[in-house]
N, C-alpha and C positions, 0 to 999 in steps of 0.2 A: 848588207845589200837590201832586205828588205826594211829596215829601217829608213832607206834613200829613198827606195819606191814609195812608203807608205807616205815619206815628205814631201815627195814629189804629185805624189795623187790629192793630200790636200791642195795645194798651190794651185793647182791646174782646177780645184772646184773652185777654189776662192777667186779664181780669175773670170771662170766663167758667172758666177751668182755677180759678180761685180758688172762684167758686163749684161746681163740680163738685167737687172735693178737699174743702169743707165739707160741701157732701151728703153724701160717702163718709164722711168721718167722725163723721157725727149718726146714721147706719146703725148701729145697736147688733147684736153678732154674736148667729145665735140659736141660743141653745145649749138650747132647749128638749129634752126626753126625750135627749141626752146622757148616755152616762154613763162614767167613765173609772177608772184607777189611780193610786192615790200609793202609793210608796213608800218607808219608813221606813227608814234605814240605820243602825242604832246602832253608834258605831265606840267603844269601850272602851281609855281612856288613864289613863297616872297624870301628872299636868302635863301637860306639851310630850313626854313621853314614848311611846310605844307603851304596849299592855299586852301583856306577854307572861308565858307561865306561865314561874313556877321562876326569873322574876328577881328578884335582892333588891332593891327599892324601900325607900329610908329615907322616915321620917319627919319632922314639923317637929323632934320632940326627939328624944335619943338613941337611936330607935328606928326597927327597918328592918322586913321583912315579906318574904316567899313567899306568892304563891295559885299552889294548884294547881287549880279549883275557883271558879268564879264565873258565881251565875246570881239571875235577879232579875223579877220580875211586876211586865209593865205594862199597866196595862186602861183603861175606858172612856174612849177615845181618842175624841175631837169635833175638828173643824177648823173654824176663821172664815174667810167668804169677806170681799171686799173689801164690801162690802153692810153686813157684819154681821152675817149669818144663821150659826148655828150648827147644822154637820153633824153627830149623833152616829154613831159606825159600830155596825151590828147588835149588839142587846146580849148575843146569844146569842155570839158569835163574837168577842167585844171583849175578848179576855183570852188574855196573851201571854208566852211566858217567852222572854226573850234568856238564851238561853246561851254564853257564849264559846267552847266547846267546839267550837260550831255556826257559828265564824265561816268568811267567805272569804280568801281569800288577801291581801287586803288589809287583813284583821282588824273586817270586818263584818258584820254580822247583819242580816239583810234580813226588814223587814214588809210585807208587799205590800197593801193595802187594797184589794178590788175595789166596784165598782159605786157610786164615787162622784157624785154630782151634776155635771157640768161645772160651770165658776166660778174665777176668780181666789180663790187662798185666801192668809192673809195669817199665820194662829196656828196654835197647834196647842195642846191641853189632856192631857194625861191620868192617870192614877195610876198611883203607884206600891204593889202591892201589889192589896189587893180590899176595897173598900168594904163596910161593914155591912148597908147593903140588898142584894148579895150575898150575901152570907153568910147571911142570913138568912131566905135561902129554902130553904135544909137542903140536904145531902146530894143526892140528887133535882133539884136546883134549878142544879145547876151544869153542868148538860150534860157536855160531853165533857170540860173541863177541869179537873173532878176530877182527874180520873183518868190524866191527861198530866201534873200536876203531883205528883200521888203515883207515878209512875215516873221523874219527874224528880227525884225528891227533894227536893220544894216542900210539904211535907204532913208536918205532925206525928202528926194523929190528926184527927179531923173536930170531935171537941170541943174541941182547941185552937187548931185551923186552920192555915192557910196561913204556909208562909214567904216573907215578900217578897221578902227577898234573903238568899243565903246565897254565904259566902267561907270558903271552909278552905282554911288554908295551916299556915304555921308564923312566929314572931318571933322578933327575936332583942333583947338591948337590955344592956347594960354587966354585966348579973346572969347571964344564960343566953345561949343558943343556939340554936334549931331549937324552941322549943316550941310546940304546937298553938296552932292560931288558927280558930277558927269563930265568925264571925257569917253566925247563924239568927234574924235579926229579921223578926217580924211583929206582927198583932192575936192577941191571945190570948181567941180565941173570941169573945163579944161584952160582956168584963169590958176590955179597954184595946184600945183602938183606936187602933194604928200609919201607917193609909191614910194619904198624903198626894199631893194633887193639883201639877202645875207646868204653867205658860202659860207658853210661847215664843214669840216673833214669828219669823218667817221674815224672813231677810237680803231678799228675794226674793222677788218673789208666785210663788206656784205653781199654775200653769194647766193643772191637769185639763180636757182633752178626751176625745173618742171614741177618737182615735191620740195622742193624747200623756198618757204619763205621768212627770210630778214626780219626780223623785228628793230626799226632803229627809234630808240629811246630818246627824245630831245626836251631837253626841259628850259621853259619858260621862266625867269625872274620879271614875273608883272612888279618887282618894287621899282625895278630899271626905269620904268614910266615916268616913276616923280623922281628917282636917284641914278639918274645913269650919265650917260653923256656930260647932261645941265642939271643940276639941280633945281628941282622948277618951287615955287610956296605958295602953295593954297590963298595964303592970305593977300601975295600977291597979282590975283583974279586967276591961278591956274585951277581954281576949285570949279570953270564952268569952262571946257577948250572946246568950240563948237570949228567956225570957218575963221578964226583969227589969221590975220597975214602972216604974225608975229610967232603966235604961239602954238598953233599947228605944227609949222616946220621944226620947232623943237620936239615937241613931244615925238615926230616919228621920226625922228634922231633917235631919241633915245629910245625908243622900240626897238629898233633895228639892231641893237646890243645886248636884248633880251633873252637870245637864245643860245644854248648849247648841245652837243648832242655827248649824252652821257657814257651810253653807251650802244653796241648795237650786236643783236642776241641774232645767232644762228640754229634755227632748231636742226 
């Protein structure tokens, strides 16, 4: 008999701790007026390589490169929570230049986004470059960022606009040596339009809190530039891509395949 009672008294805990544990879990956490940080790390490689200035990187074909000089606009940035709600970040403040000049010791560039929504987020969207309805609020209409990307050297003239990305270095390839290399690709005013958008999933949901901010790791292949999409050849006049009709709209083809998000760190 007390052997039955004693079987019977566990049963009846392990029913109740069962349903107590389901309670706790039907309790949705409330993350109501939360609001937290993500942080964007763009880490800049050629392959499996690092990126470092003044090294010679070859190409798929007989062709190798020097950057001394690599920076590149990337704006209306929005995040997906798990939901499926789409966060856009302020539009005033949505537009960003990674310069590698400005990395850390690790060789990253760090976006900090503040006053996010709490929420499990799962994507990440944004362009590369600056859209036409930008743009087409004139001069006046660009806040602060004018003008950080005209001392950044992101700005040809207000009537041709913006450079997306821009890389001077120098190439070398079986004919020459050390010769200049600039790509100045962007939209040329509002006659060709370069912008191009890219969607990432996250390795990882990232869970913005009040105290916890996401760190999402996204790494650039700048070789994508001349090897991705098209294979572009220096010797074929890609050694100088300023407002071409032609050779703009490849290059930010091939940009727009240059990123991945490696991983994303929850502290």
């Amino acid at each position: 008999m007390k052997t039955l009672k004693f079987t019977f008294a566990l049963l009846l805990c392990a029913i109740l701790f069962s349903c107590s544990s389901n309670d706790d879990d039907n309790i949705a956490e409330d993350l109501s007026g939360q609001k937290g940080q993500l942080i964007l790390k763009f880490d800049n490689g050629i392959g499996d390589q690092d990126f470092i200035f003044g090294t010679n990187y070859s190409k798929s074909n007989n062709e190798s490169y020097k950057v001394d000089n690599l920076k590149y606009i990337i704006s209306n940035i929005r995040i997906k929570d798990s939901q499926g709600n789409l966060v856009m970040y302020p539009e005033q403040d949505n537009a960003f230049i990674i310069d590698e000049a400005e990395a850390n010791n690790a060789g990253e560039i760090l976006l900090t986004l503040n006053n996010i929504d709490a929420a499990d987020y799962t994507e990440i969207t944004f362009g590369i470059g600056i859209d036409q309805e930008r743009f087409a609020l004139g001069a006046n209409g660009q806040g602060n960022f004018l003008e950080l990307a005209e001392s950044k050297g992101m700005l040809w003239s207000w009537a041709a606009g913006y450079k997306f990305i821009r890389i001077d270095g120098t190439f070398s390839n079986d004919s020459v040596t050390d010769e200049p290399l600039n790509i100045h690709m962007g939209s040329v005013g509002s006659s060709l339009d370069n912008y191009r958008e890219v969607t990432l999933s996250f390795t990882n949901t990232a869970r913005i809190r009040q105290h916890t901010s996401p760190e999402v790791h996204i790494k650039s292949d700048i070789s994508k530039v001349f090897d991705g999409i098209t294979t572009i050849n220096f010797a074929d006049g890609y050694d100088q891509v300023h407002v071409d009709a032609v050779e703009t709209p490849i290059v930010a083809n091939n940009i727009s395949g240059m990123f991945i998000v490696h991983h994303v760190h929850n502290d």
